[in-house]
DOFIDO-872650 format. One record per residue (C-alpha): y, x, z; residue in three letters. Coordinates in pm, whole numbers, padded with zeros to 5 digits, always signed. Layout:
// DOFIDO-872650
YXZALA/...
//
This chain:
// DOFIDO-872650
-03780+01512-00409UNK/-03938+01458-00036UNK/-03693+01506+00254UNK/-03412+01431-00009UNK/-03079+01318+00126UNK/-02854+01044-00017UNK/-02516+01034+00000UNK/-02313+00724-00166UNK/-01947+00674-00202UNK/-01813+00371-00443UNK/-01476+00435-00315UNK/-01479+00840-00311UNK/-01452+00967-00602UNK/-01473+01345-00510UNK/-01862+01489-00553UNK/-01652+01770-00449UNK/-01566+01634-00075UNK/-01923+01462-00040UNK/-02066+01765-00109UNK/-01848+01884+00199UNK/-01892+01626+00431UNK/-02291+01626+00374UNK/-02256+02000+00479UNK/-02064+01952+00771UNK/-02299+01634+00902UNK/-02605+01848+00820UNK/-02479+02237+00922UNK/-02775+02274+00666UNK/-02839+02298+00290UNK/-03105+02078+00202UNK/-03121+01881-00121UNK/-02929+01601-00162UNK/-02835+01344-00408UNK/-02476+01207-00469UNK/-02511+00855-00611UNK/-02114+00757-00781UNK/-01974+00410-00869UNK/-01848+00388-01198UNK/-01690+00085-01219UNK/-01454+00185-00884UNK/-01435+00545-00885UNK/-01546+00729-01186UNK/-01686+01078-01138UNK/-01399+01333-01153UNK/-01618+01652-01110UNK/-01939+01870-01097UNK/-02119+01937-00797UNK/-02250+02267-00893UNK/-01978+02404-00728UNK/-02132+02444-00430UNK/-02542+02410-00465UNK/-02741+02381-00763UNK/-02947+02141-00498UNK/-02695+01862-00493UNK/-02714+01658-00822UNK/-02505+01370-00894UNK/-02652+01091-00990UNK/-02412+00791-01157UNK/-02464+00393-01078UNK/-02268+00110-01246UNK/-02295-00202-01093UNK/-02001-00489-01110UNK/-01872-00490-00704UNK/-01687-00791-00657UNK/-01706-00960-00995UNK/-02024-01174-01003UNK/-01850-01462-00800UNK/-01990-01638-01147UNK/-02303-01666-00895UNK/-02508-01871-00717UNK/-02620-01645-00353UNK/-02936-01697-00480UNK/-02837-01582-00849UNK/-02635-01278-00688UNK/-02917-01153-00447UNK/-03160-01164-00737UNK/-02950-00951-00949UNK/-02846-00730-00708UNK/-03202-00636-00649UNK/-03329-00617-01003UNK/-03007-00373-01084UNK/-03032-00101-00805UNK/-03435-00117-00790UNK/-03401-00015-01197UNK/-03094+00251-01132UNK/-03306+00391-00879UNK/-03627+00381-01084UNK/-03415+00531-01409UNK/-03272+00834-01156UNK/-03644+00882-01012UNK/-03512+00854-00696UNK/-03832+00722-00457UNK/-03676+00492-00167UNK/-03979+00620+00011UNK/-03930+00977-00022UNK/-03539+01008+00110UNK/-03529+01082+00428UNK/-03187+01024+00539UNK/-02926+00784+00351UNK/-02544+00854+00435UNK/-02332+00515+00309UNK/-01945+00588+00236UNK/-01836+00248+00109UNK/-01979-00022+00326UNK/-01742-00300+00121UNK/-01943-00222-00203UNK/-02257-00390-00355UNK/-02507-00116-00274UNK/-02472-00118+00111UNK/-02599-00482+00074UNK/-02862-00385-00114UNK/-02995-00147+00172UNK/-02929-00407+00385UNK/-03161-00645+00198UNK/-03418-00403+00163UNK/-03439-00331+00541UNK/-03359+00064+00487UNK/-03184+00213+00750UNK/-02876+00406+00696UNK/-02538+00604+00808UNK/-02221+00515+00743UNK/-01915+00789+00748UNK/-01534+00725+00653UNK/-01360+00962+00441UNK/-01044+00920+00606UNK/-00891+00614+00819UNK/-00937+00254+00695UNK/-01148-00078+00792UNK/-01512-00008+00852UNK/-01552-00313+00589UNK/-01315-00693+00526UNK/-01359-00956+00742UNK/-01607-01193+00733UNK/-01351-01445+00668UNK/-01223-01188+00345UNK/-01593-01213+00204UNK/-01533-01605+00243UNK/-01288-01643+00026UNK/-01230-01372-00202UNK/-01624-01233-00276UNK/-01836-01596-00223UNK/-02147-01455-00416UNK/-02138-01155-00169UNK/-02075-01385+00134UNK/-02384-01521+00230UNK/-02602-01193+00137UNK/-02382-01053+00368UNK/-02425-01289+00644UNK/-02771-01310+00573UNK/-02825-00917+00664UNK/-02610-00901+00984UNK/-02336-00654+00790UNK/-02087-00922+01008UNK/-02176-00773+01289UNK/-02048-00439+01211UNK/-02195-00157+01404UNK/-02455-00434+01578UNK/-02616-00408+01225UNK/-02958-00317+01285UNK/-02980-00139+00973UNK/-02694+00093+01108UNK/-02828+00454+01254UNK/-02506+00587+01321UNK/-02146+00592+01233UNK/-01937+00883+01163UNK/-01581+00730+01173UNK/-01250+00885+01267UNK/-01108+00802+01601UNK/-00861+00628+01494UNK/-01102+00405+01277UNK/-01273+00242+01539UNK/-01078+00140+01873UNK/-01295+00124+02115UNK/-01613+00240+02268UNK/-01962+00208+02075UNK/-02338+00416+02126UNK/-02329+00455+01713UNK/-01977+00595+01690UNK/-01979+00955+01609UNK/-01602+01063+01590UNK/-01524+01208+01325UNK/-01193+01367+01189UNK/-01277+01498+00828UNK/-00946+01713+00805UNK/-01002+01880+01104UNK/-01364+01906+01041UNK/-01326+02090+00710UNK/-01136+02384+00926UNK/-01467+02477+01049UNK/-01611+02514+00686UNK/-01752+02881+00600UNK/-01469+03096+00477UNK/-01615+03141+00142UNK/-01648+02772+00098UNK/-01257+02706+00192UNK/-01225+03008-00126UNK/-01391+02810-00366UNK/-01201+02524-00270UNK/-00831+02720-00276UNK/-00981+02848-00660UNK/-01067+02488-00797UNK/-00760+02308-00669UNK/-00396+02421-00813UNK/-00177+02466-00532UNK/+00252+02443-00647UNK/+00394+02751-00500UNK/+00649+02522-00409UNK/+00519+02390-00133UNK/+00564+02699+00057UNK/+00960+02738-00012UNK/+01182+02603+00258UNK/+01311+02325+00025UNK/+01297+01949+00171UNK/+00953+01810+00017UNK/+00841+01487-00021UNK/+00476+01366-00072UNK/+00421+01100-00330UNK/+00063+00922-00226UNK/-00057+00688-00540UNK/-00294+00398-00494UNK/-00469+00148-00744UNK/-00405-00226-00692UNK/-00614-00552-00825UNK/-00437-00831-00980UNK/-00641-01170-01000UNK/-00937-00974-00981UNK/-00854-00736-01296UNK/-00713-00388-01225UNK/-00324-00351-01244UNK/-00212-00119-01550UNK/+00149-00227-01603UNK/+00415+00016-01635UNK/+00612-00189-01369UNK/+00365+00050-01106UNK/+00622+00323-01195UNK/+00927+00066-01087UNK/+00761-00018-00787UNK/+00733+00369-00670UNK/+01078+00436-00772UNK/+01182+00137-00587UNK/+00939+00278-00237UNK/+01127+00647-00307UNK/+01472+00494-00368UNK/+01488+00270-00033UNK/+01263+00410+00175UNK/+01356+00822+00127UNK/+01729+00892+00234UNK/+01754+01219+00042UNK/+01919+01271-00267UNK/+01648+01364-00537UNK/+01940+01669-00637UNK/+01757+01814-00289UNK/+01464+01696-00251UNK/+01119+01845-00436UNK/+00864+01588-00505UNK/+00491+01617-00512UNK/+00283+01328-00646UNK/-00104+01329-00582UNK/-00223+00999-00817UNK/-00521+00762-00663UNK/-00834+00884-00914UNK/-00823+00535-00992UNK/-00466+00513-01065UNK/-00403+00348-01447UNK/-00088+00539-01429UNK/-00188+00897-01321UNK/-00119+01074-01644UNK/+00225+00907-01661UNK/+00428+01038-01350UNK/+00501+01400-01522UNK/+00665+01220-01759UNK/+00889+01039-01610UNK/+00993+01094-01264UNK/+01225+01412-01326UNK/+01124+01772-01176UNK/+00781+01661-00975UNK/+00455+01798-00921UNK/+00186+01586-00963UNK/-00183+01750-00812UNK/-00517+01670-01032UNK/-00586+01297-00924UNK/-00977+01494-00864UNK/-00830+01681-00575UNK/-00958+01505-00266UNK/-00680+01435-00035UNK/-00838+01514+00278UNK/-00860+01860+00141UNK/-00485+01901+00202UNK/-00536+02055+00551UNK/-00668+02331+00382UNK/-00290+02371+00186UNK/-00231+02635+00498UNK/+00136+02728+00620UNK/+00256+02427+00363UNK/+00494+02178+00548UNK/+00595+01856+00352UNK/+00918+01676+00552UNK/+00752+01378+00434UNK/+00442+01180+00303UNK/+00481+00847+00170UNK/+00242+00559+00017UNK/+00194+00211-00035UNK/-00143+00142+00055UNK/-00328+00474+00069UNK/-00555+00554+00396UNK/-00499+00937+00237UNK/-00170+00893+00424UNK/-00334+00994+00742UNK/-00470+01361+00546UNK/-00136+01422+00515UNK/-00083+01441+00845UNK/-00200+01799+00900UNK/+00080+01946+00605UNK/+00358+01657+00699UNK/+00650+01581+00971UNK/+00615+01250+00924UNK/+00394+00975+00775UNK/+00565+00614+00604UNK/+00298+00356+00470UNK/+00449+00066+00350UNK/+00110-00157+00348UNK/+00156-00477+00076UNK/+00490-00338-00077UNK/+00355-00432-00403UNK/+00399-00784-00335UNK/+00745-00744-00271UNK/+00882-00425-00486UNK/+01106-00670-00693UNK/+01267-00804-00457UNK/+01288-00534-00218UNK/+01672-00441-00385UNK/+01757-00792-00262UNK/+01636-00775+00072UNK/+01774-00390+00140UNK/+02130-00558+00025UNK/+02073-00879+00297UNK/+01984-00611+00574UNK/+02316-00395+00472UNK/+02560-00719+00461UNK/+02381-00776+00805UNK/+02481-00428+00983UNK/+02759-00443+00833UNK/+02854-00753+00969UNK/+02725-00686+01361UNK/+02472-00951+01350UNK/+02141-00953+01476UNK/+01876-00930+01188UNK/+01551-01162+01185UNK/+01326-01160+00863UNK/+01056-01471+00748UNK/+00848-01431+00424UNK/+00860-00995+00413UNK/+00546-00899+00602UNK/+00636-00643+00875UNK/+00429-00395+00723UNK/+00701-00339+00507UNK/+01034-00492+00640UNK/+01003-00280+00960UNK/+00973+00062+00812UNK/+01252+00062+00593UNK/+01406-00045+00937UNK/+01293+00283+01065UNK/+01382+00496+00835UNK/+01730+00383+00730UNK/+01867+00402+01095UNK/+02239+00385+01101UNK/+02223+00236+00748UNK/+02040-00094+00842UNK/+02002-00279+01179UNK/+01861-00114+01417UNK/+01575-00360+01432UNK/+01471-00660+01261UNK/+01235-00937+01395UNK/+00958-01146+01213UNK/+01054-01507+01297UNK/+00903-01864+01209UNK/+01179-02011+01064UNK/+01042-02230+00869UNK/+00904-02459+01226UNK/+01165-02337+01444UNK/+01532-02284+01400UNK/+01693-01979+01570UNK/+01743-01965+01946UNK/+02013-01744+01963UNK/+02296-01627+01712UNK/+02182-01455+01425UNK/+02118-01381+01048UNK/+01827-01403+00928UNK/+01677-01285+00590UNK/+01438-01526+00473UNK/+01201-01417+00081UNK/+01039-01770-00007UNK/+00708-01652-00049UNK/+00399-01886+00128UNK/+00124-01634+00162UNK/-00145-01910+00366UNK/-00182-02210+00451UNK/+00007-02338+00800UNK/+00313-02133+00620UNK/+00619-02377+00474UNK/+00916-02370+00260UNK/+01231-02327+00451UNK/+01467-02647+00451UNK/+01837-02638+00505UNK/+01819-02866+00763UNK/+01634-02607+00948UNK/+01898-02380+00927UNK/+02187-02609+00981UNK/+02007-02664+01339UNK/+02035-02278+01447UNK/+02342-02165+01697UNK/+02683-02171+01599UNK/+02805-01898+01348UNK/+02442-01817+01224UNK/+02414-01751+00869UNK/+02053-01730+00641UNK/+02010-01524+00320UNK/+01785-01721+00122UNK/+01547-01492-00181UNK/+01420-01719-00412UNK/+01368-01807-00794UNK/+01392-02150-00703UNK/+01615-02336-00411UNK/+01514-02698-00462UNK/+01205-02528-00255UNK/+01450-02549+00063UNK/+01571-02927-00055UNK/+01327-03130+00062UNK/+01501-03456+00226UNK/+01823-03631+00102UNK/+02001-03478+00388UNK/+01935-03102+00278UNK/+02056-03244-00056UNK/+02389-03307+00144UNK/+02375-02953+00292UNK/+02349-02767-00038UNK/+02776-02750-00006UNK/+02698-02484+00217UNK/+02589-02252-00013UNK/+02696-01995-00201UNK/+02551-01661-00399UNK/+02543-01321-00381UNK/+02420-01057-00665UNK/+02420-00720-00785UNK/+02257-00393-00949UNK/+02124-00066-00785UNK/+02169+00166-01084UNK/+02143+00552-01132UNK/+02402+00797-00997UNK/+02635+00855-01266UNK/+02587+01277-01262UNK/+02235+01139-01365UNK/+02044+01267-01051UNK/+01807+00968-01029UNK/+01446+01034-00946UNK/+01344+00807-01275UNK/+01565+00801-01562UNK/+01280+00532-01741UNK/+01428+00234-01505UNK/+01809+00290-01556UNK/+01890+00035-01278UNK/+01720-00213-00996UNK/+01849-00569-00992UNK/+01960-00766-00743UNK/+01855-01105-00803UNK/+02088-01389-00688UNK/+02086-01435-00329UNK/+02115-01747-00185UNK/+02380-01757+00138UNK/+02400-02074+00383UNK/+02618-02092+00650UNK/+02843-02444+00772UNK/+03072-02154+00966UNK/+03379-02101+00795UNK/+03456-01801+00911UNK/+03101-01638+00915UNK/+03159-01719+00441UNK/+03507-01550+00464UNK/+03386-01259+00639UNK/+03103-01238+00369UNK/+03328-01330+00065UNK/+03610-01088+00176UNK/+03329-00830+00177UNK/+03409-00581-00183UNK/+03259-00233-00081UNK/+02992-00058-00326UNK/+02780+00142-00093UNK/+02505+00456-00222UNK/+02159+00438-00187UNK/+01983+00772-00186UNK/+01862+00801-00533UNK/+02102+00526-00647UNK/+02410+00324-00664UNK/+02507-00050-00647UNK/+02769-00094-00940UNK/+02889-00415-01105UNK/+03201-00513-01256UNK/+03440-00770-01062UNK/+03454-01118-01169UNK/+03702-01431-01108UNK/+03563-01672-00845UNK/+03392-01944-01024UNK/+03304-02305-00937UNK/+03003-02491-01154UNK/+02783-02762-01086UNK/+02380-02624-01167UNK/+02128-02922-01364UNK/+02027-02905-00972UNK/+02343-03026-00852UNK/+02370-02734-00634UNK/+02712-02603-00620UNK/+02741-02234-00657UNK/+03080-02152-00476UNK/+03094-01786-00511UNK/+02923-01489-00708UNK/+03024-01156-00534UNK/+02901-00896-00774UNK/+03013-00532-00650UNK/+03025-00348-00317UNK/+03207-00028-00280UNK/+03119+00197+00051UNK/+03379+00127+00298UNK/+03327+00542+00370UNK/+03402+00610-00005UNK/+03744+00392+00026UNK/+03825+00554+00315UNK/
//
């Protein structure tokens, strides 16, 4: 095994594609060895495909759950482990002559780094070289100090760093280990007879070639407290992304999923999201700029770097980073932003990360405000006439609960929707008891077109949890209560039945004043 090459990829899960990119680094065929995660990424294929050289070789190891340990307890172990996988794998640190290091967030780039053995790193697409040392702090503490201990927080200063092949957009910025490196663009230059292999493994829906409008589903897996998230509410949450964020009717629109390899769901989108495509969750996204002469309109994700893959077969790109901390109440907060175009104000936002307030901005132009601004609310009160949408939701420390007084103290006629499961958060002195006359509530449900064209027949309807409205400006409530359109979404429709205004006095002492429960499109009336 002398002169043997070692490739390792926790977060890969392709021994397809790092059997690619150790071709393209090397323009050679000499043997190598892919070492897999299986905890992260389990192994979705053979390697044989390509050379009988390149074995693949299959590692455990618990990333990011040992936090049960000391440093001293962690470094130990993670020593003992990889110097027996190694040993069990006959793999001879001694004899490898090159190591190439595609995860540098998982447990075996720290063991290099405590053994001294130098090493390249390469990205398979475009993402963080690793988390911040101030991530590691809080969220992997057994991890943290063999970290610091090594110099991996110092990036590409790590001495145990040989070079770096990261694309462009990766890495901003100049550095003497950088070796730019676009993967998509790279595989165009693969032999021909490789890129026929790869169009003979990987199913291709002829679909993608018809002049239909296309959209491009990008899965993701997400942790939960540590534990991987398996709920069925992962298919609500991308029915919610599609729903607000694509303004096509699914009647017109062709859908092609390609599931995360990791993604608890994977087998479950065929079933339920009506007339898509889903692609084998083993083929490698960065192998879609080989899909020649396909055109998607557009590519969507949550979380995915595989977004930027798409880029080569897509018009345009939406990533809607840390939507799953908001997908339920996303319905609310699309309603708040239509009640605010609708009403001529300007729109700020508190609590709804940009990262996924601001596209759905974008791509609903016309339909939403134009633009919508991030604003501390909760320290200072608006400088200028204006709604704002605020989603109680205190994400760090320095962050604080909105009170009413707050609000009472922005310009005249400024109004504040108010998403929350609990408004005695926003009642924190007796006089934003005495303010809580100023409210009122809003509500509804996005449900299904009625020729039953929704995207996911499974979730029959999205609710609109009670909104929260304050306002001391008479007329600003009128407008809002006179308010009794039902506007379409794309892939659904806000229906509710009319009730009598109601009065009651909540165990809170809050007065509700009004519920309005249905909104019909003013266009639709007309």
């Amino acid at each position: 095994m002398k002169n043997a090459i070692i490739v390792y990829s926790a977060a890969n899960a392709h021994g397809y594609l790092t059997c690619i990119v150790h071709r393209m680094l090397h323009k050679k065929y000499d043997y190598a060895i892919y070492i897999g995660d299986n905890v992260v990424a389990p192994r979705t294929g053979g390697l044989d495909i390509f050379d009988d050289n390149i074995l693949y070789k299959q590692i455990a190891g618990d990333w990011g759950n040992k936090n049960d340990l000391s440093p001293e307890e962690y470094e130990k172990y993670l020593l003992n482990f990889f110097d027996g996988e190694l040993k069990k794998h006959k793999i001879a640190i001694q004899e490898v002559a090159e190591w190439y290091i595609g995860s540098n967030w998982a447990d075996f780039p720290i063991y290099l780094n405590l053994k001294g053995i130098k090493h390249n790193i390469f990205q398979e697409g475009i993402g963080d070289i690793g988390l911040s040392k101030e991530s590691w702090a809080v969220k992997f503490p057994c991890q943290f100090e063999a970290r610091k201990k090594t110099g991996m927080f110092r990036g590409l200063d790590n001495d145990n760093i040989i070079a770096a092949y990261i694309h462009p957009k990766t890495y901003k910025g100049e550095h003497q280990k950088i070796i730019p490196f676009d993967i998509v663009k790279e595989m165009q230059k693969l032999r021909q007879e490789d890129k026929d292999t790869l169009a003979a493994l990987f199913k291709i829906p002829q679909y993608v070639y018809s002049p239909i409008k296309k959209i491009l589903l990008l899965t993701q897996w997400f942790r939960i407290n540590g534990e991987v998230w398996k709920s069925t509410d992962i298919l609500k949450m991308y029915s919610l992304l599609l729903d607000l964020y694509i303004a096509n009717n699914s009647a017109h629109v062709q859908l092609l999923i390609k599931p995360h390899p990791a993604d608890p769901m994977k087998t479950e989108y065929k079933k339920v999201f009506l007339g898509c495509d889903v692609l084998t969750s083993s083929f490698p996204s960065e192998c879609m700029g080989l899909i020649e002469d396909a055109s998607f309109d557009k590519a969507i994700t949550i979380s995915s770097s595989s977004i930027y893959s798409a880029e080569a077969i897509s018009k345009k790109q939406i990533a809607v980073k840390f939507f799953e901390k908001f997908y339920n109440s996303m319905p609310s907060v699309f309603m708040c932003a239509r009640l605010v175009k609708l009403l001529g104000y300007k729109c700020f936002h508190f609590g709804i990360f940009n990262e996924v307030m601001l596209p759905l901005i974008a791509e609903r132009q016309g339909y939403l405000p134009d633009k919508s601004i991030w604003y501390r609310i909760d320290t200072t009160p608006l400088t200028e006439k204006g709604a704002v949408i605020i989603y109680d939701y205190i994400w760090r420390e320095g962050v604080y609960h909105v009170p009413l007084s707050k609000l009472t103290a922005c310009p005249k006629g400024s109004f504040a929707f108010i998403i929350t499961e609990n408004i005695n958060n926003h009642i924190q002195t007796l006089y934003d008891l005495k303010l809580v006359d100023y409210l009122f509530t809003i509500g509804g449900e996005l449900t299904p077109y009625e020729d039953g064209s929704s995207l996911l027949p499974l979730y029959t309807s999205h609710e609109v949890k009670k909104i929260y409205v304050f306002t001391k400006d008479t007329e600003v409530k009128e407008k809002i209560q006179s308010l009794s359109w039902v506007y379409t979404l794309p892939y659904s429709r806000l229906i509710a039945k009319k009730i009598d205004l109601k009065e009651c006095e909540c165990a809170d002492k809050i007065k509700l004043n009004y519920l309005l429960d249905h909104f019909v499109d003013q266009e639709e009336e007309k």
